[in-house]
C-alpha positions as semicolon CSV with decimal commas, in nm:
position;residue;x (nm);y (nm);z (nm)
1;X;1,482;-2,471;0,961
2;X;1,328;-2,294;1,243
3;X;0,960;-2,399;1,287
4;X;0,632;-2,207;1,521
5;X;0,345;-2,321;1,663
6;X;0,178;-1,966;1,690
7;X;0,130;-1,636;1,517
8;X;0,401;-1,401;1,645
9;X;0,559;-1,700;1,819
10;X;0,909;-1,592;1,709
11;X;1,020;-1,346;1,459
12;X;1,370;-1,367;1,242
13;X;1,490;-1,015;1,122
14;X;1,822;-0,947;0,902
15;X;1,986;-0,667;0,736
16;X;2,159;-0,651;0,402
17;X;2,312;-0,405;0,141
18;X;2,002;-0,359;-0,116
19;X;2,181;-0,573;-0,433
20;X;2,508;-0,542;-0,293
21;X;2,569;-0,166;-0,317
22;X;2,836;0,011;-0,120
23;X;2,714;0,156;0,217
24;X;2,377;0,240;0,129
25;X;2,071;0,168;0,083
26;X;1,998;-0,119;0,311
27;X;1,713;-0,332;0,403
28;X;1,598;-0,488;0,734
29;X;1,382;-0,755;0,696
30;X;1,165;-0,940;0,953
31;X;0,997;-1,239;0,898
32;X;0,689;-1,456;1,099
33;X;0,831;-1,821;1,127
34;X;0,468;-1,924;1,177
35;X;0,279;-1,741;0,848
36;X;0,585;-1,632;0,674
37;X;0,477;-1,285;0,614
38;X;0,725;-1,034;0,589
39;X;0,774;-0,678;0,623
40;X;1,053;-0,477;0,472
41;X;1,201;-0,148;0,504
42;X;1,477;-0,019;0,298
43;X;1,650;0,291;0,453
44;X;1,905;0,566;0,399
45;X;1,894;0,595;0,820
46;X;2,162;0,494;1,003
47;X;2,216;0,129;1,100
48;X;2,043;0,153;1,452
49;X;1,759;0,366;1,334
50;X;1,670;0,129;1,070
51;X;1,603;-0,138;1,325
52;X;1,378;0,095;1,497
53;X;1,156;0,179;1,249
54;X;1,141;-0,206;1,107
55;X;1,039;-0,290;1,449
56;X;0,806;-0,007;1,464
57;X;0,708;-0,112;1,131
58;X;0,628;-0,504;1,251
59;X;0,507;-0,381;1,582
60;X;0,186;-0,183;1,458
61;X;0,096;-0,406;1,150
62;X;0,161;-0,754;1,311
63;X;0,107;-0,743;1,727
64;X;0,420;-0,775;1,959
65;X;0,594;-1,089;1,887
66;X;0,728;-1,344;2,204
67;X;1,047;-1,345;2,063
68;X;1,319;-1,213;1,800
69;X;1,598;-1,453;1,641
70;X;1,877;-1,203;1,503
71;X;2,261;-1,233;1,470
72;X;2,490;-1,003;1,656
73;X;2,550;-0,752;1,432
74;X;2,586;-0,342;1,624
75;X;2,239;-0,243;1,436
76;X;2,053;-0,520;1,637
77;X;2,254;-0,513;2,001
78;X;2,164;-0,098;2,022
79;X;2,093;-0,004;2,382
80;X;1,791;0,155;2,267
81;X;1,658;-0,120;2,090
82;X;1,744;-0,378;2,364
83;X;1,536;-0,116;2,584
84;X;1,198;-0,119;2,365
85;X;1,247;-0,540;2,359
86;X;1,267;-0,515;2,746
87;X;0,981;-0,252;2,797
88;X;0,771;-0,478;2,569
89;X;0,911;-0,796;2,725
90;X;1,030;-0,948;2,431
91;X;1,281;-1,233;2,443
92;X;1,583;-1,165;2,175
93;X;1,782;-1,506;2,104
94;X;2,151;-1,394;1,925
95;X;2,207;-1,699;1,648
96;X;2,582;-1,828;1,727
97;X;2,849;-1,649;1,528
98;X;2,894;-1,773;1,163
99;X;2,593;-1,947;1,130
100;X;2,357;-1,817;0,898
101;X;2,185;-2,068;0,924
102;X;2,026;-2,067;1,243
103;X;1,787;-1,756;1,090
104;X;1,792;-1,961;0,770
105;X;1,395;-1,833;0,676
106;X;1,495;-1,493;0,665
107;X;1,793;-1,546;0,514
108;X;1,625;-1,742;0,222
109;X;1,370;-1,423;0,172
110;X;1,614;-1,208;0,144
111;X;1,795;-1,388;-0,130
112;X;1,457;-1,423;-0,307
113;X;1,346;-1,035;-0,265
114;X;1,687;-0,939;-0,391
115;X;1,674;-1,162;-0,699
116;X;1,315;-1,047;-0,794
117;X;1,426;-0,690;-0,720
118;X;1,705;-0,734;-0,968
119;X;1,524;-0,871;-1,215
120;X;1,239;-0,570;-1,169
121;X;1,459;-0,221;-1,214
122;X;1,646;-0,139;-1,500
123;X;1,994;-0,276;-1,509
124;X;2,294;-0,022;-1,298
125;X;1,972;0,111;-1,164
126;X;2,175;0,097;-0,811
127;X;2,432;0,318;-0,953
128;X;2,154;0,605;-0,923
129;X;2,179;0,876;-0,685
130;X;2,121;0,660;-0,342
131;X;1,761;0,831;-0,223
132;X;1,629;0,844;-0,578
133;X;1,742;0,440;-0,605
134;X;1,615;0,399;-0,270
135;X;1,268;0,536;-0,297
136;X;1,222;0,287;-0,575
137;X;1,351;0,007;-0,444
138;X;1,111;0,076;-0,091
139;X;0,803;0,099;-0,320
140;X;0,842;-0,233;-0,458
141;X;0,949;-0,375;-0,115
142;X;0,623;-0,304;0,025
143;X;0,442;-0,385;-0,251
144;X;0,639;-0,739;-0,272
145;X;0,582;-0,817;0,114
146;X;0,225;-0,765;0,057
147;X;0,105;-0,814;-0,287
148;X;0,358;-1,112;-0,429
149;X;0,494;-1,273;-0,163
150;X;0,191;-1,280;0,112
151;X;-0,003;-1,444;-0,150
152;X;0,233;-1,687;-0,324
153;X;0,204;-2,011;-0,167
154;X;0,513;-2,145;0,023
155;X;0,673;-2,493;0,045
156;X;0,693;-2,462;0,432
157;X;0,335;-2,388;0,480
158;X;0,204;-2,702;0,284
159;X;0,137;-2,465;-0,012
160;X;-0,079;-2,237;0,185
161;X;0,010;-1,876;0,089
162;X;0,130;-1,664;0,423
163;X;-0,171;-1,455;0,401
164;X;-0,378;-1,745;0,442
165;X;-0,164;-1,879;0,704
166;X;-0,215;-1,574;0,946
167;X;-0,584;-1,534;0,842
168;X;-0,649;-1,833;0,960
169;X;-0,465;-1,814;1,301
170;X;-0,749;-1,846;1,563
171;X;-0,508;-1,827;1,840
172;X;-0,464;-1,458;2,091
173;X;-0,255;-1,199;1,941
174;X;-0,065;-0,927;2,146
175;X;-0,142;-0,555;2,063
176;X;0,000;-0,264;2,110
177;X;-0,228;-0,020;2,363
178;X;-0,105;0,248;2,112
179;X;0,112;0,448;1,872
180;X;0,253;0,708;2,103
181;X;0,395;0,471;2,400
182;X;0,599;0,266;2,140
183;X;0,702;0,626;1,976
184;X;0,802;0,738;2,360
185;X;1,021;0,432;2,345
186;X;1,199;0,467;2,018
187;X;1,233;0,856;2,033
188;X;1,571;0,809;2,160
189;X;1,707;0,599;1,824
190;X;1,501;0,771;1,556
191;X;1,461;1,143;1,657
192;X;1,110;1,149;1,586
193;X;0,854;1,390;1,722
194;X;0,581;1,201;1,971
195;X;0,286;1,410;1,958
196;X;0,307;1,414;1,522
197;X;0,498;1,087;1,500
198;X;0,710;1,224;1,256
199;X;0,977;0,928;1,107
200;X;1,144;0,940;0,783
201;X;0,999;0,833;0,496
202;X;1,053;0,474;0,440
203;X;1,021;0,168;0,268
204;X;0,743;0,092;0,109
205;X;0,934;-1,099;-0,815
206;X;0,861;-1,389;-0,849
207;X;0,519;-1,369;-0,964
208;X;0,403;-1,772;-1,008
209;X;0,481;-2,070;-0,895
210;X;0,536;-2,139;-0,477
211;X;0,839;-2,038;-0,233
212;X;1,000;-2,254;-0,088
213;X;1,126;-2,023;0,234
């Protein structure tokens, strides 16, 4: 499994079908190899537009990272998005086709997100109307990534938890100048309105033991 040295040394981000529905929702996940944490979004948006506003998402809660592992799916090959990873000089590495496991850490939290998920809503709850399912679904993604799983401790960080694992990064961490020059970049994808910042609403368990992503 992938391994990091620093904070924001390399990210791995994913997409999948939220519990295996038909076309929507979805969720793009990215994931710190170095702390673990993880931020989620789950999204009715189109496919490139949900990588923008993950990596919007990332961008202003974690620092700009020095590089992205993804697979070569369309959403994360947009023109757009390859121009905010330039702009922000960003090196993407594309995992090899049909090999999961060269992102295996973000794989694995996926697969644990959508088993706690399942085990959280009320059975067929994904045979609700998409946007009402999905607003659900986004509230307990963000309050997984931050509440459950940033302070569960993990296997691969010597049972440190991931919150304690960026916490106690002493190291430099690359921030964004501000909002509106990222916004600038990703008007083009997500349609938003620079001077209000206006995206679409987005995404906002294993409760004991450790992880072992």
């Amino acid at each position: 499994m992938m391994t990091a040295e620093r904070l924001n040394e390399v990210w791995q981000i994913d997409a999948s079908r939220l519990l295996g529905t038909g076309k929507q929702p979805n969720i793009y996940v990215a994931i710190d190899v170095y702390s673990r944490r993880v931020i989620i979004l789950v999204t009715l948006t189109p496919r490139a537009e949900g990588v923008a506003l993950l990596i919007r998402k990332c961008l202003m809660a974690w620092g700009v990272p020095e590089r992205i592992r993804t697979d070569h799916a369309s959403d994360f090959r947009a023109s757009a998005t390859a121009r905010l990873f330039s702009a922000l000089d960003i090196e993407v590495e594309y995992s090899p086709l049909y090999s999961p496991w060269q992102k295996g850490t973000v794989e694995c939290v996926i697969g644990t997100f959508q088993r706690d998920l399942a085990r959280r809503l009320p059975r067929g709850a994904e045979n609700f109307l998409p946007d009402i399912y999905a607003v659900g679904a986004a509230l307990y993604a963000d309050r997984w990534a931050s509440e459950i799983h940033a302070h569960t401790p993990h296997h691969g960080l010597g049972g440190r938890t991931p919150h304690e694992a960026a916490a106690s990064y002493a190291g430099p961490v690359r921030r964004l100048d501000s909002a509106r020059g990222l916004d600038v970049l990703l008007a083009p994808v997500v349609g938003i309105a620079v001077d209000g910042s206006n995206f679409r609403p987005h995404g906002a368990a294993r409760q004991d033991g450790e992880f072992g992503c």
